[in-house]
PDB file of N, CA, C, O and CB in Angstrom:
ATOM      1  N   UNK A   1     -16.074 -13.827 -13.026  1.00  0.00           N
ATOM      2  CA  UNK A   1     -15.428 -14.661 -12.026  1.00  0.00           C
ATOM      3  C   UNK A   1     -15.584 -13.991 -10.664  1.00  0.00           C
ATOM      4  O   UNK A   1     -15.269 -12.820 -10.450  1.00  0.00           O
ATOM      5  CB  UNK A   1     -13.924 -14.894 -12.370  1.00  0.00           C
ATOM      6  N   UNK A   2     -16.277 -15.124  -9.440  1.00  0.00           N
ATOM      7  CA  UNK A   2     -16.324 -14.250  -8.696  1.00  0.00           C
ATOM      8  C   UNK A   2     -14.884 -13.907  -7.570  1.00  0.00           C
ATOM      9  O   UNK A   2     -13.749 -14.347  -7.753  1.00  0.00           O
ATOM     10  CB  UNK A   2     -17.554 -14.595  -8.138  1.00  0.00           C
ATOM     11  N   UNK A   3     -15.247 -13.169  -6.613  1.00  0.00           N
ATOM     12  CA  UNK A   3     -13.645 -13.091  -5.801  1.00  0.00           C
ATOM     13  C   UNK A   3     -12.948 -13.831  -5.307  1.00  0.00           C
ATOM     14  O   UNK A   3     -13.121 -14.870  -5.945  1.00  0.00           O
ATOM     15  CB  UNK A   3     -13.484 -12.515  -4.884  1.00  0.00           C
ATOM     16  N   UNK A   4     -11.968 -14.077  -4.278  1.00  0.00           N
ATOM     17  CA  UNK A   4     -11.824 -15.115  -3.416  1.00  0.00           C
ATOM     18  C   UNK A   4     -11.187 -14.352  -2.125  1.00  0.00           C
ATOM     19  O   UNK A   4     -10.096 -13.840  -2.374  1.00  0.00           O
ATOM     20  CB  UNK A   4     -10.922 -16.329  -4.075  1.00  0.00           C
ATOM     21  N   UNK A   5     -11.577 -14.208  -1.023  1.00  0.00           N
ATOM     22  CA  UNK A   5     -11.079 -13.715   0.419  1.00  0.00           C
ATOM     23  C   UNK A   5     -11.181 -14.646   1.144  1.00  0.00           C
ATOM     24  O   UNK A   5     -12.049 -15.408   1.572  1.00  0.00           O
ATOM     25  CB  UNK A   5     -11.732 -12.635   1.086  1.00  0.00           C
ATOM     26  N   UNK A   6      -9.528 -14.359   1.264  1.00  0.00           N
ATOM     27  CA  UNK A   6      -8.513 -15.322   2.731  1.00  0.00           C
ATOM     28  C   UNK A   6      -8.303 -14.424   3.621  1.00  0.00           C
ATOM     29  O   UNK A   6      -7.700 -13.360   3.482  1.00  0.00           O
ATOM     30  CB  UNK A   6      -6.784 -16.007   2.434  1.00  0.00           C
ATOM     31  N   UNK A   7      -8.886 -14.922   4.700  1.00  0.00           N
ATOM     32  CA  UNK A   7      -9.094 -14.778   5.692  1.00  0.00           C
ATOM     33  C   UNK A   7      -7.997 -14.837   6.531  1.00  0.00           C
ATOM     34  O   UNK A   7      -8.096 -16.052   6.700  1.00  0.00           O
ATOM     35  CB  UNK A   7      -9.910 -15.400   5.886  1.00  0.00           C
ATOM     36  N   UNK A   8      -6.998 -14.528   7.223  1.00  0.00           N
ATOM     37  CA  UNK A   8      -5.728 -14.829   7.780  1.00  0.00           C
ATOM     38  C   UNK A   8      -4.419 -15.452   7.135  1.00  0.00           C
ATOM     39  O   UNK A   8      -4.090 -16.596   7.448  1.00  0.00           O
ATOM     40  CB  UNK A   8      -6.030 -15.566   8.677  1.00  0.00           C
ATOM     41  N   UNK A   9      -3.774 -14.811   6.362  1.00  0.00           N
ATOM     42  CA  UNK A   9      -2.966 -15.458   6.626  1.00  0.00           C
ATOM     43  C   UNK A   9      -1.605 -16.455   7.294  1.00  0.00           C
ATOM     44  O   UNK A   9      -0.426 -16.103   7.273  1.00  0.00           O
ATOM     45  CB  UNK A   9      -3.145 -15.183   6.372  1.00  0.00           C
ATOM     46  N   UNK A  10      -2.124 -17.736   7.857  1.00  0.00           N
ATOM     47  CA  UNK A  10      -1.289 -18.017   8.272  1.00  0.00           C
ATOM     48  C   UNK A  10      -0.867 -19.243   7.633  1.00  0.00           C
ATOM     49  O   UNK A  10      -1.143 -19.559   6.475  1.00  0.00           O
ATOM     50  CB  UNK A  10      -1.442 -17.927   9.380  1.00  0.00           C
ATOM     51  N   UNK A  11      -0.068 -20.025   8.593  1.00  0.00           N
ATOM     52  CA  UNK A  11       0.498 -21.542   7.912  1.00  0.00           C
ATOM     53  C   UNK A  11      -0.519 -22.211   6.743  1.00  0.00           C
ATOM     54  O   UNK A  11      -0.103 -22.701   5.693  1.00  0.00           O
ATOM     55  CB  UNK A  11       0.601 -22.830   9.277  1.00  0.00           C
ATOM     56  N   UNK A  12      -2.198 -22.115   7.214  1.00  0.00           N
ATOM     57  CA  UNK A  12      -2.762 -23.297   6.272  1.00  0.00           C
ATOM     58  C   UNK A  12      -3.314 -21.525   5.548  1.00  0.00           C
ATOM     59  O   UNK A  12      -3.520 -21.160   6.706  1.00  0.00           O
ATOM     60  CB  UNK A  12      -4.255 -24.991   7.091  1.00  0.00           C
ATOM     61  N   UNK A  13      -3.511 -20.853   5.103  1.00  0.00           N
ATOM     62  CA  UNK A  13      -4.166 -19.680   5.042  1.00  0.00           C
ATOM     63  C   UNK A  13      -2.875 -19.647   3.651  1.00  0.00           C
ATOM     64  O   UNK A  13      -3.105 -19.714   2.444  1.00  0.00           O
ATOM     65  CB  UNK A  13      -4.287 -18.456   6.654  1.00  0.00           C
ATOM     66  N   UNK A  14      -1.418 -19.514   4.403  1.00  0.00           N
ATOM     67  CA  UNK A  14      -0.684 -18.661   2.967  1.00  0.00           C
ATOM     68  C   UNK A  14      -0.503 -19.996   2.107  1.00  0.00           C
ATOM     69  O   UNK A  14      -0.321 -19.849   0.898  1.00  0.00           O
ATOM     70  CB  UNK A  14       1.179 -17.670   3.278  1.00  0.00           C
ATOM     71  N   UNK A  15      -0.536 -21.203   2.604  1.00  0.00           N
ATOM     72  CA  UNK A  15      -0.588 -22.194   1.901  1.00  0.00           C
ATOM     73  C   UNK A  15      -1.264 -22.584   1.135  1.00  0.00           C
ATOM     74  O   UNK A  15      -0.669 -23.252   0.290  1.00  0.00           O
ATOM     75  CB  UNK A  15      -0.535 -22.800   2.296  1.00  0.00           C
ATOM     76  N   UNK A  16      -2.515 -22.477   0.961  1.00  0.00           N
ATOM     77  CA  UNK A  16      -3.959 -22.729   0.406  1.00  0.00           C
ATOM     78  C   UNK A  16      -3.877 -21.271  -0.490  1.00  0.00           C
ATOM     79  O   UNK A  16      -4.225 -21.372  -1.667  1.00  0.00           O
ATOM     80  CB  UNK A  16      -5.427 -22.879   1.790  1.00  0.00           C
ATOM     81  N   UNK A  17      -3.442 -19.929  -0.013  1.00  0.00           N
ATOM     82  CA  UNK A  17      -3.315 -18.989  -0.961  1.00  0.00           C
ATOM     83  C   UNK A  17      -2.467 -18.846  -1.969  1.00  0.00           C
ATOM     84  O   UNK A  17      -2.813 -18.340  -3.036  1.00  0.00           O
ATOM     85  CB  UNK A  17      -3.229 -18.139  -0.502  1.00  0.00           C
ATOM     86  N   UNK A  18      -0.948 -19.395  -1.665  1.00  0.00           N
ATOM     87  CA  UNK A  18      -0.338 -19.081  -2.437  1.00  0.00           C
ATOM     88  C   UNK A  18      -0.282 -19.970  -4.210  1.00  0.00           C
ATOM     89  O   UNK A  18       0.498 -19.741  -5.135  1.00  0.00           O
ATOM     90  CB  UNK A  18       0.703 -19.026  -1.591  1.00  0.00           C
ATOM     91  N   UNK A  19      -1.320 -20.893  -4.145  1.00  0.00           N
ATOM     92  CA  UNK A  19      -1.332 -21.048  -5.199  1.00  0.00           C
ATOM     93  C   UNK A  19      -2.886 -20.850  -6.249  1.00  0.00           C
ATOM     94  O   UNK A  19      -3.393 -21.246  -7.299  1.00  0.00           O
ATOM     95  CB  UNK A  19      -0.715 -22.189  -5.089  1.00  0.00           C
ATOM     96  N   UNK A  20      -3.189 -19.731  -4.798  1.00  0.00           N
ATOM     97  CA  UNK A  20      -4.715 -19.121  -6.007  1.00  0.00           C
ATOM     98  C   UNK A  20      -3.839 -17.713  -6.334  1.00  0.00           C
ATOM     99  O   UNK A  20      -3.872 -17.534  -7.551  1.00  0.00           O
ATOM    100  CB  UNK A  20      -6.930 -18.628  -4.954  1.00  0.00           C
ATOM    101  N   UNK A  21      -3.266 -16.928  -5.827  1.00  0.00           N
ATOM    102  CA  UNK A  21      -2.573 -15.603  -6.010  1.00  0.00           C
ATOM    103  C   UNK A  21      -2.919 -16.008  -7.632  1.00  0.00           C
ATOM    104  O   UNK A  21      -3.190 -17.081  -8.172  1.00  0.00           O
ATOM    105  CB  UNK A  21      -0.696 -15.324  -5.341  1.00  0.00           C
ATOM    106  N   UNK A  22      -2.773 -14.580  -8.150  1.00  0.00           N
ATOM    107  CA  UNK A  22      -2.152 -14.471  -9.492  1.00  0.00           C
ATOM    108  C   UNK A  22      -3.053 -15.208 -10.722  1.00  0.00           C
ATOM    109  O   UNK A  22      -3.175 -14.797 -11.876  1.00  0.00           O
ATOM    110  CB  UNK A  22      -0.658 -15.161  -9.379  1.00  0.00           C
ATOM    111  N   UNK A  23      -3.655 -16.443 -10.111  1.00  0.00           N
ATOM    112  CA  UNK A  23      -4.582 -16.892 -10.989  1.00  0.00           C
ATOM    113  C   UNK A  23      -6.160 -16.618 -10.992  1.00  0.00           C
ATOM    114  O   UNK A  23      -7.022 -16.763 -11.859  1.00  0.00           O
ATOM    115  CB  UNK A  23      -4.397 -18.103 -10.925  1.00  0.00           C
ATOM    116  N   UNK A  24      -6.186 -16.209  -9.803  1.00  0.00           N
ATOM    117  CA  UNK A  24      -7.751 -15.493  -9.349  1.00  0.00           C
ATOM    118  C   UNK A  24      -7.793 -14.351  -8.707  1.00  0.00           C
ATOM    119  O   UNK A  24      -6.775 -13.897  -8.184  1.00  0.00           O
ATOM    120  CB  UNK A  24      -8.583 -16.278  -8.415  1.00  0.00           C
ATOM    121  N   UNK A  25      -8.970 -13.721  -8.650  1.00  0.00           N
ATOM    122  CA  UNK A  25      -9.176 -12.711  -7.824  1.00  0.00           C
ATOM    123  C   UNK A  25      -8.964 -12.852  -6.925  1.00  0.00           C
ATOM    124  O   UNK A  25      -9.939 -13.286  -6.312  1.00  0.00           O
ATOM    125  CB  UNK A  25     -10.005 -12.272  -7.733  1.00  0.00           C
ATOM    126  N   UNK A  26      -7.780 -12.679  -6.108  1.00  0.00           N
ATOM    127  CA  UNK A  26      -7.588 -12.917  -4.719  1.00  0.00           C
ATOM    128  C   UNK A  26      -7.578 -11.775  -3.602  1.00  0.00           C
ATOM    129  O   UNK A  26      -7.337 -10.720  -4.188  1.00  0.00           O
ATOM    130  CB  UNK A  26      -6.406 -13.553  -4.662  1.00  0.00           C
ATOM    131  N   UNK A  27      -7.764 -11.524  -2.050  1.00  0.00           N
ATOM    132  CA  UNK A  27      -8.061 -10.621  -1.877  1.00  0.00           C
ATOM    133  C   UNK A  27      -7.725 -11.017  -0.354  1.00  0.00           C
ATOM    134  O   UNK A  27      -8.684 -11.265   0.376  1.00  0.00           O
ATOM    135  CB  UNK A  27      -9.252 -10.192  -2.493  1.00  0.00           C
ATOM    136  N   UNK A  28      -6.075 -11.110   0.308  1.00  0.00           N
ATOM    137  CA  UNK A  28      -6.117 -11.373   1.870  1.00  0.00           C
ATOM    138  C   UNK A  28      -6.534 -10.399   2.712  1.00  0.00           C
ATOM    139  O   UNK A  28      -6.351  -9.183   2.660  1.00  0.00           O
ATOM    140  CB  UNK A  28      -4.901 -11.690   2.391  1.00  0.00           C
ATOM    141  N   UNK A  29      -7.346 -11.337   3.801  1.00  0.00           N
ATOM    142  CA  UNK A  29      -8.072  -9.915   4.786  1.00  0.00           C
ATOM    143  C   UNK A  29      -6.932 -10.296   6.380  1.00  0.00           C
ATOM    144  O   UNK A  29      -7.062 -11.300   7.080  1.00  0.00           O
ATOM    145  CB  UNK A  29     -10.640 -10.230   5.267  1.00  0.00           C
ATOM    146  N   UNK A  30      -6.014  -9.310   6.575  1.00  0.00           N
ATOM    147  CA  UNK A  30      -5.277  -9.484   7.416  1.00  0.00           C
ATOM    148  C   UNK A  30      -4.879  -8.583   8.386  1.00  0.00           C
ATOM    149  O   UNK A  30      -5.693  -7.663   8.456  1.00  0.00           O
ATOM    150  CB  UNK A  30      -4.533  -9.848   6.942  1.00  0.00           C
ATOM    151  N   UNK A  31      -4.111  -8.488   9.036  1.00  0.00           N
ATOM    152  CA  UNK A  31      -3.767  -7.309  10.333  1.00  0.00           C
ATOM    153  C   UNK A  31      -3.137  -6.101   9.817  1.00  0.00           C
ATOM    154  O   UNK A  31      -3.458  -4.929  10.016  1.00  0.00           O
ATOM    155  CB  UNK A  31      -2.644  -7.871  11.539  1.00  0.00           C
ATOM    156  N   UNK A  32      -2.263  -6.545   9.174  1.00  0.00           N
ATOM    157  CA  UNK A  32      -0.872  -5.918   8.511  1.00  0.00           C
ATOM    158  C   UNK A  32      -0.745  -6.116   7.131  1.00  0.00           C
ATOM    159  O   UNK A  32      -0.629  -7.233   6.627  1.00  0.00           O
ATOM    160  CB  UNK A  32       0.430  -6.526   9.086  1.00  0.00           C
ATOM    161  N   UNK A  33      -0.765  -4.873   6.390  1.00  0.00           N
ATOM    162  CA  UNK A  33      -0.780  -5.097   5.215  1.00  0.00           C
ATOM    163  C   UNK A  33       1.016  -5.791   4.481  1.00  0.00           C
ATOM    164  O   UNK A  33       1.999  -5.457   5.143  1.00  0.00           O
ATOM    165  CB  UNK A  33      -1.381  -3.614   4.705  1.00  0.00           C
ATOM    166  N   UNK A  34       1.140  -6.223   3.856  1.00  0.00           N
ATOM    167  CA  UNK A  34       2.290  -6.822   3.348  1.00  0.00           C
ATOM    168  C   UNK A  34       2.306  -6.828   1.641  1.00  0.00           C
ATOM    169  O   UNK A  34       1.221  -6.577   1.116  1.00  0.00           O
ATOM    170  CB  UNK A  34       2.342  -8.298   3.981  1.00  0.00           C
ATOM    171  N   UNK A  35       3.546  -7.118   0.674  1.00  0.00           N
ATOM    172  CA  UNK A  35       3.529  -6.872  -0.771  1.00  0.00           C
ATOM    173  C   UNK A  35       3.285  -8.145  -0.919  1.00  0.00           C
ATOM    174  O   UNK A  35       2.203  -8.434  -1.431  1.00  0.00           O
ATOM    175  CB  UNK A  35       4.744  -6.249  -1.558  1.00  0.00           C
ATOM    176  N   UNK A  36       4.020  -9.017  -0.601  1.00  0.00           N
ATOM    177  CA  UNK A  36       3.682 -10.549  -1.160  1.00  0.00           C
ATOM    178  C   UNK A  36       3.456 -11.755  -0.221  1.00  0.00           C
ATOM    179  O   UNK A  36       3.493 -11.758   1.009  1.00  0.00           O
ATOM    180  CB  UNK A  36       4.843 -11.026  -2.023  1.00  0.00           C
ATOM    181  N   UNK A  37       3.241 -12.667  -0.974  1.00  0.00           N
ATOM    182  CA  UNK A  37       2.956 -14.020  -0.336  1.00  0.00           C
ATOM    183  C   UNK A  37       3.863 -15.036  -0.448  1.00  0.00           C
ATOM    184  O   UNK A  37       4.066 -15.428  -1.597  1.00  0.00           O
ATOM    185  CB  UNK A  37       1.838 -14.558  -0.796  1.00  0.00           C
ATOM    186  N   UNK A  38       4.329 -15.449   0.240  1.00  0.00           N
ATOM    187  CA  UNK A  38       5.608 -16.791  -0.306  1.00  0.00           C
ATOM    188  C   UNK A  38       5.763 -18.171   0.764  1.00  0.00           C
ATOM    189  O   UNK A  38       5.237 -18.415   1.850  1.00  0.00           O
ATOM    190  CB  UNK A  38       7.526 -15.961  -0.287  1.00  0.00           C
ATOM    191  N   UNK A  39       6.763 -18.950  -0.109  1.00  0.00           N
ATOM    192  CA  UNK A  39       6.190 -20.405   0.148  1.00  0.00           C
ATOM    193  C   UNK A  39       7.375 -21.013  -0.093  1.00  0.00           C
ATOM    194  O   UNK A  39       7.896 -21.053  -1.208  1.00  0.00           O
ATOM    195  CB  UNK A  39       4.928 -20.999  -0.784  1.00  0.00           C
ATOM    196  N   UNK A  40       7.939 -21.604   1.128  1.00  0.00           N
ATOM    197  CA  UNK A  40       9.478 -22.110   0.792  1.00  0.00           C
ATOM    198  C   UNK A  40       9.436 -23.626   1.231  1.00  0.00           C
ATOM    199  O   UNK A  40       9.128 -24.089   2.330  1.00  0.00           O
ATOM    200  CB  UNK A  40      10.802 -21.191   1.737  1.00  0.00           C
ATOM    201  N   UNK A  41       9.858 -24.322  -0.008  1.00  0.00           N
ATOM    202  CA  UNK A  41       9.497 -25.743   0.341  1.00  0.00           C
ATOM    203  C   UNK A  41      10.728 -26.525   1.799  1.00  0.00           C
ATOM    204  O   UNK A  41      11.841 -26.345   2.292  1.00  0.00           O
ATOM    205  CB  UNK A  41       9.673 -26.685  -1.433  1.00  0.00           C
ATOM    206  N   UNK A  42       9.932 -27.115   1.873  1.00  0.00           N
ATOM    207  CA  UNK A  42      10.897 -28.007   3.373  1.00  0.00           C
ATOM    208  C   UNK A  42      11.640 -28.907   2.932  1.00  0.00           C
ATOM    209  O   UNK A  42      12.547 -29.281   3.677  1.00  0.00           O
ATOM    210  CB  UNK A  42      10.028 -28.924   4.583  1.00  0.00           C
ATOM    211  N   UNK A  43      11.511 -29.479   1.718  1.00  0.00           N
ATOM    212  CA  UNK A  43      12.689 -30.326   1.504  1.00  0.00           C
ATOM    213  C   UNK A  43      13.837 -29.859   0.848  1.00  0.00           C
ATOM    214  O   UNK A  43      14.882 -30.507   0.782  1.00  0.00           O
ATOM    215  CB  UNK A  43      12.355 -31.366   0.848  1.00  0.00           C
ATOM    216  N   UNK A  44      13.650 -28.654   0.322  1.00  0.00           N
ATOM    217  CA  UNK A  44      14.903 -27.875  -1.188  1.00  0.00           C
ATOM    218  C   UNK A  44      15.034 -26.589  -0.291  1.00  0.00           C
ATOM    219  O   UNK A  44      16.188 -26.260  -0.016  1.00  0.00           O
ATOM    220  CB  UNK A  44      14.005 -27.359  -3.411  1.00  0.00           C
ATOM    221  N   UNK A  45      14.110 -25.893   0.153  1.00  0.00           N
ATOM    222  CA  UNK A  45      14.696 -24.781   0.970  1.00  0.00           C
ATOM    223  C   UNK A  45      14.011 -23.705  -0.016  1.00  0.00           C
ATOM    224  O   UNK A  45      13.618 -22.666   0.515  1.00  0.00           O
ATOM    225  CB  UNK A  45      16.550 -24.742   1.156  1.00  0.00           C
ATOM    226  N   UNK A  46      13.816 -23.878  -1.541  1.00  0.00           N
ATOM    227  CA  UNK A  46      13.579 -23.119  -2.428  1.00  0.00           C
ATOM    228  C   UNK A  46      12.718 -22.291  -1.485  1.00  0.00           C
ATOM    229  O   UNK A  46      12.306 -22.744  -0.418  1.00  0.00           O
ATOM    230  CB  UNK A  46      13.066 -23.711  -3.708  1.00  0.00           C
ATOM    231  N   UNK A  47      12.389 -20.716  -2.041  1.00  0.00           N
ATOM    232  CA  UNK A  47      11.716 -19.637  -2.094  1.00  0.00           C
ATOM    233  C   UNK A  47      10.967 -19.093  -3.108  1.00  0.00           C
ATOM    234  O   UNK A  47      11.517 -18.912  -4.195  1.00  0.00           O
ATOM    235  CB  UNK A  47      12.359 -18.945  -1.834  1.00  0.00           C
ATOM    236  N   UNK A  48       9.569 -18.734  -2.922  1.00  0.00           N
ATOM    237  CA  UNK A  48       8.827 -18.172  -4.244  1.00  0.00           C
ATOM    238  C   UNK A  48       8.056 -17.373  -3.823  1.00  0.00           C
ATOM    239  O   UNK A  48       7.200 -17.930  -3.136  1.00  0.00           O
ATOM    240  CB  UNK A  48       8.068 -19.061  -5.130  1.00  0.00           C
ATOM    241  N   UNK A  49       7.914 -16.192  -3.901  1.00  0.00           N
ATOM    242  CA  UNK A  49       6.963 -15.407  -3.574  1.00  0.00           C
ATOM    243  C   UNK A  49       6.507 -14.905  -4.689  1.00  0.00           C
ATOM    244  O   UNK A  49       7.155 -14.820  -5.732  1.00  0.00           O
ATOM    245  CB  UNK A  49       7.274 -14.528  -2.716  1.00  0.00           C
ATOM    246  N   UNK A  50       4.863 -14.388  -4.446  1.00  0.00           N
ATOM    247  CA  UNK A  50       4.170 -13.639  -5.641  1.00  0.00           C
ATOM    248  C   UNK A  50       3.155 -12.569  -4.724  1.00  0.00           C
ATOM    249  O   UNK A  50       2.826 -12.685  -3.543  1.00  0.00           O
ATOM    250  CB  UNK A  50       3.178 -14.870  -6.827  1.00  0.00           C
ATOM    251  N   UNK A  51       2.736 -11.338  -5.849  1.00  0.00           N
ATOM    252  CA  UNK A  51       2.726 -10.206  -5.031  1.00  0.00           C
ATOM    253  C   UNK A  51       1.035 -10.265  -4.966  1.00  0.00           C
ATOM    254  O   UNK A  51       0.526 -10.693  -6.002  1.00  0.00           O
ATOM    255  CB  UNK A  51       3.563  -8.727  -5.718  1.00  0.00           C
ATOM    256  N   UNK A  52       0.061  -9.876  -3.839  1.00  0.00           N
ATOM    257  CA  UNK A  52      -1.117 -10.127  -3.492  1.00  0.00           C
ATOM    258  C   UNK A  52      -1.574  -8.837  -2.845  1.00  0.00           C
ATOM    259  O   UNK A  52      -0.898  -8.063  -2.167  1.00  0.00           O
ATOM    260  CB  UNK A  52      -1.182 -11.318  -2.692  1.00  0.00           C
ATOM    261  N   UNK A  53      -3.217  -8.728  -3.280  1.00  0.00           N
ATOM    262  CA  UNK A  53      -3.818  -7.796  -2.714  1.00  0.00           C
ATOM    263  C   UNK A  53      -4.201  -8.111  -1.208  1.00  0.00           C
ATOM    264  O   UNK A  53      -4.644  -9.206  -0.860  1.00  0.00           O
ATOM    265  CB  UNK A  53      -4.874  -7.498  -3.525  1.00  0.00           C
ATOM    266  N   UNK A  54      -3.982  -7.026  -0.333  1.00  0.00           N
ATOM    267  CA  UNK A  54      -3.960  -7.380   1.130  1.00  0.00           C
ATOM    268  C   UNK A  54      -5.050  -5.934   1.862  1.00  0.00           C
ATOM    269  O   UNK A  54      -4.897  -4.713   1.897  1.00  0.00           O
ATOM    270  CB  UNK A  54      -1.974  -7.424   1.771  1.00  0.00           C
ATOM    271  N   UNK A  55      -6.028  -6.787   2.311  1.00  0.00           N
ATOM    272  CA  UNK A  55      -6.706  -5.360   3.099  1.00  0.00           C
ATOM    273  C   UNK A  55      -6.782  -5.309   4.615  1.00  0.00           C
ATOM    274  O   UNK A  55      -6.907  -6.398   5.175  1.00  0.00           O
ATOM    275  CB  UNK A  55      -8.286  -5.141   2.685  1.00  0.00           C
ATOM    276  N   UNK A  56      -6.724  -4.180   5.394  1.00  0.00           N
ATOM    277  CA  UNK A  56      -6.945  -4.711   6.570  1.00  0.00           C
ATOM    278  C   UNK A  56      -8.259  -3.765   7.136  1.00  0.00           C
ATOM    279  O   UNK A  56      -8.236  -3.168   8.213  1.00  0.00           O
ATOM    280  CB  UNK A  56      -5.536  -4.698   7.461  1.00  0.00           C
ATOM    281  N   UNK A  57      -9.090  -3.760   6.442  1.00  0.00           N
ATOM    282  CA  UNK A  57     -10.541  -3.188   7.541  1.00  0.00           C
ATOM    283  C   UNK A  57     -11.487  -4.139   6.659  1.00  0.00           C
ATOM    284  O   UNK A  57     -11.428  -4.314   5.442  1.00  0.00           O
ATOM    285  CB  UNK A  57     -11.170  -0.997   7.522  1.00  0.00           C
ATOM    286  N   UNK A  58     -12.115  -4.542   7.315  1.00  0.00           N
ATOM    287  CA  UNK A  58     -13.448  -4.834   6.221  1.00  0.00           C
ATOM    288  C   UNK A  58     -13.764  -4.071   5.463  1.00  0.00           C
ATOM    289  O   UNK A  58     -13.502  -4.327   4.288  1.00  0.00           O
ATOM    290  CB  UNK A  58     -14.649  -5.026   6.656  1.00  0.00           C
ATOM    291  N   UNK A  59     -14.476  -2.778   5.793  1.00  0.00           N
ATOM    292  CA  UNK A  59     -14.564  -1.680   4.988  1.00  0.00           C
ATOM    293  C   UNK A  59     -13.863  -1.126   3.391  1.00  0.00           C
ATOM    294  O   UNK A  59     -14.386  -0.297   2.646  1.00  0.00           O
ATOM    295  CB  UNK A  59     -14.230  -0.945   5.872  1.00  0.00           C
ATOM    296  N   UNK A  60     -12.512  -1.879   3.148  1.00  0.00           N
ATOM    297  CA  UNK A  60     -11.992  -2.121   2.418  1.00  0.00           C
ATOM    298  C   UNK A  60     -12.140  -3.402   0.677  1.00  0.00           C
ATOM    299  O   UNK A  60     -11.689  -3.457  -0.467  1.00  0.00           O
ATOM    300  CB  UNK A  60     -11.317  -2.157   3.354  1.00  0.00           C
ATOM    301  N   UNK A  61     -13.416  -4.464   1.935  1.00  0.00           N
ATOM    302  CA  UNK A  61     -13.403  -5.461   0.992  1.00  0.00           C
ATOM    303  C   UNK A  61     -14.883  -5.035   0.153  1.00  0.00           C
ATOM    304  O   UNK A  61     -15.664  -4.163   0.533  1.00  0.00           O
ATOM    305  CB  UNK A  61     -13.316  -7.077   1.765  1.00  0.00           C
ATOM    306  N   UNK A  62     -15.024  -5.812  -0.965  1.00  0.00           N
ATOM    307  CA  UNK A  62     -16.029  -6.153  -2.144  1.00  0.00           C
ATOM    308  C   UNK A  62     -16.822  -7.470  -2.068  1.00  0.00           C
ATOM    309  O   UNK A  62     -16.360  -8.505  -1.588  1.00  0.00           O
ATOM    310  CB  UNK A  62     -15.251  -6.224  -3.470  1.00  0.00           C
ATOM    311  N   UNK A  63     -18.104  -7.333  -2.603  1.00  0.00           N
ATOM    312  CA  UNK A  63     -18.767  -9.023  -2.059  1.00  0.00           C
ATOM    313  C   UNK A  63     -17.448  -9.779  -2.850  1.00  0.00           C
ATOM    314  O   UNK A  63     -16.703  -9.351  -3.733  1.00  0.00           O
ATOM    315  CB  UNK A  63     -20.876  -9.687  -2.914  1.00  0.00           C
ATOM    316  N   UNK A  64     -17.492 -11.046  -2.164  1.00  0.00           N
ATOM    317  CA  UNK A  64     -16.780 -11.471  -2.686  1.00  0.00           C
ATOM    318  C   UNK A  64     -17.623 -13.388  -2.779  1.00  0.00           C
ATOM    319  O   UNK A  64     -17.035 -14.292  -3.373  1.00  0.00           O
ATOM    320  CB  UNK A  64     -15.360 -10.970  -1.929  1.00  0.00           C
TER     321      UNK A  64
END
């Protein structure tokens, strides 16, 4: 299976990520490294986070 690198996370970035996390090779390329990713819906308020690999140099990443 090959990798998958997200590129920024932001609004459409953790959105589109947070539901490859955990099921694929995932691999965010970002400023600031962080433990997880999370996603709180707008109508319930609910919260879910899950924990993601985060790099911040290129130098860090694998073909992906």
């Amino acid at each position: 299976m090959a990798g998958i690198v997200l590129i920024g996370p932001g609004a459409i970035g953790g959105t589109v990520g947070f539901p490859l996390a955990g099921k694929h090779d995932l691999v965010i390329a970002a400023n600031q490294k962080f433990e997880t990713l999370a996603l709180t819906r707008a109508d319930s308020g609910e919260r879910q986070a899950v924990p993601v690999n985060v790099v911040t140099s290129p130098a860090e990443l694998k073909p992906a």
